[in-house]
C-alpha positions in Angstrom: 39.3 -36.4 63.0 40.6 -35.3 66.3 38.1 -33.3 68.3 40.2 -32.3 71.2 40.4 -33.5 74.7 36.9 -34.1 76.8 37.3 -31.2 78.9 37.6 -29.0 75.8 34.2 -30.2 74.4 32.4 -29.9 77.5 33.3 -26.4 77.8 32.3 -26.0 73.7 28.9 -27.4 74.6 28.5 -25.5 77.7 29.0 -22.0 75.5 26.8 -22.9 72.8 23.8 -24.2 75.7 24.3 -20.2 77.0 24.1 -18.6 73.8 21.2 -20.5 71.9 18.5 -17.8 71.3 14.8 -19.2 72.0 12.8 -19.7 69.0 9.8 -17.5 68.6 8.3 -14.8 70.6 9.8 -13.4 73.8 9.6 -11.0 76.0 12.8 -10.4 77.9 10.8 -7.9 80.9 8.8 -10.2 82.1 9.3 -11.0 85.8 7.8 -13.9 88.0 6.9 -11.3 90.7 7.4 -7.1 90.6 10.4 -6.2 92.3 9.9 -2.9 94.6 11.8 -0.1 92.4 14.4 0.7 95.6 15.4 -3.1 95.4 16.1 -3.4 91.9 19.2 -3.5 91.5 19.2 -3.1 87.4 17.8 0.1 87.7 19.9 3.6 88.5 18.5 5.9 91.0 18.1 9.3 89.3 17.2 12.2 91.8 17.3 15.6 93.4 20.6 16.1 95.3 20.4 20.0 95.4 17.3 22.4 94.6 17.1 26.1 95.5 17.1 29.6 95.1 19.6 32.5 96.3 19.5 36.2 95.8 22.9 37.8 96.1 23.6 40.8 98.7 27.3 41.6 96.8 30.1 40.5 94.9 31.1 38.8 97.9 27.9 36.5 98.6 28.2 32.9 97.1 26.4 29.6 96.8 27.7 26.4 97.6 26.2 23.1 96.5 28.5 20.3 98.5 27.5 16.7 97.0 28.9 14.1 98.9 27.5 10.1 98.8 28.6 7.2 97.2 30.1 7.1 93.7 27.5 8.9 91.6 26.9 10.9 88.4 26.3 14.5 88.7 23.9 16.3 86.3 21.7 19.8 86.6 21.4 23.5 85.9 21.6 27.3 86.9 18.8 30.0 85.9 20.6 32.9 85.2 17.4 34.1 83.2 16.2 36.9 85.7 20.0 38.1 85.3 20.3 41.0 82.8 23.0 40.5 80.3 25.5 42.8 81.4 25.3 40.6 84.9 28.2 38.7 85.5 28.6 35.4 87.6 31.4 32.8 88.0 30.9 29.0 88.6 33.7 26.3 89.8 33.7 23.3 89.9 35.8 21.5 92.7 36.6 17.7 93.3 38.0 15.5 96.0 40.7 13.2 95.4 42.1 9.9 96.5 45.2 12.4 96.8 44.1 15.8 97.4 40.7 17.4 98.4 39.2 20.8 97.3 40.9 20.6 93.9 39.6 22.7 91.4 38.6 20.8 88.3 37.2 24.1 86.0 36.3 27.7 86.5 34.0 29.5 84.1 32.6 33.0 83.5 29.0 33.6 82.1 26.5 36.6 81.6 22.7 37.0 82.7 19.9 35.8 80.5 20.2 32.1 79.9 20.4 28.8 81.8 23.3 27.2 82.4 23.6 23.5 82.0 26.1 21.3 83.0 27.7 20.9 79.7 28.2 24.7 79.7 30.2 24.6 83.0 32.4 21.7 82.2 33.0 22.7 78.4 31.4 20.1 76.6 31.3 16.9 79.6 27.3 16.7 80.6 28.2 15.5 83.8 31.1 14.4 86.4 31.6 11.1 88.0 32.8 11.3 91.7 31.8 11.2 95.7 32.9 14.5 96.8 32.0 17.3 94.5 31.2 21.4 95.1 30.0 24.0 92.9 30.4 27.2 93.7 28.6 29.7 92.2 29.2 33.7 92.5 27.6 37.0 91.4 31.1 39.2 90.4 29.5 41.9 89.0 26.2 43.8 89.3 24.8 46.8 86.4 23.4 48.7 89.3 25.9 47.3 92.3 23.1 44.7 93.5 20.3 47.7 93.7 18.0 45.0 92.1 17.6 41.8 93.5 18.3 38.8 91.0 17.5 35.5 92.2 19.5 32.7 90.9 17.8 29.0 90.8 20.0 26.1 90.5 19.1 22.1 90.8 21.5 19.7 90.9 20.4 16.0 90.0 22.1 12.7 90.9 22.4 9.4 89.3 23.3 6.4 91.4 23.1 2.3 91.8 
């Protein structure tokens, strides 16, 4: 029976020496010493980019959230819920490029009296991957022409290495 050349069974041995399970009990997240949670480099970093609140003066007054570090995942929400329902606001989202910068990626149109995930403003994607991203978000219409004040909270969170 020919087994192949010698350099074909070492590298046979060598895959099955990586692959044999240990018999018995283990547990796999055990480490000889802790490792500081900032120097782990297993672990993504998951955390506040953007937190706030705004009140619009007019049509004309807008927000914008600029997120701008290292390739990152980009999560959060608007409160719309001190809106009435007749309130109108706008949101886009707009992206830099390798090509172009300030491109918009998706506009969307949405009434008071709900929050407003992620999902909602990208139609279905519960978050965009990118270095260089800006929400803009925008009171267009008003019941009473901005007579009562409506504060908008938004938070925008940030998933990293």
């Amino acid at each position: 029976m020919n087994k192949g050349p010698i350099s074909e069974q070492v590298l046979q041995a060598s895959i099955q020496e990586r692959v044999r399970v240990p018999q018995g009990s283990i547990d796999e997240g055990v480490q000889s010493a802790p490792v500081p949670v900032g120097d782990d480099t297993r672990l993504k970093k998951i955390y506040v980019y953007a937190d706030g609140v705004w009140d619009p003066q007019s049509a004309a007054d807008y927000r914008i959230v600029r997120v701008q570090t290292e390739a990152f995942d980009l999560t959060g929400w608007i409160d719309f819920t001190h809106a009435r329902e007749q309130d109108q606001f706008q949101t886009e989202i707009r992206v830099t490029m390798a090509h172009a910068s300030d491109v918009l990626l998706q506009r969307s149109g949405f009434q008071g009296g709900g929050n407003l995930a992620m999902m909602q403003q990208m139609a279905g994607s519960n978050s965009i991957s990118g270095n260089h991203i800006e929400i803009l978000i925008k009171q267009v219409y008003s019941l009473d022409s901005f007579a009562t004040k409506v504060s908008i909270a938004y938070q925008f969170i940030v998933e990293s290495r």
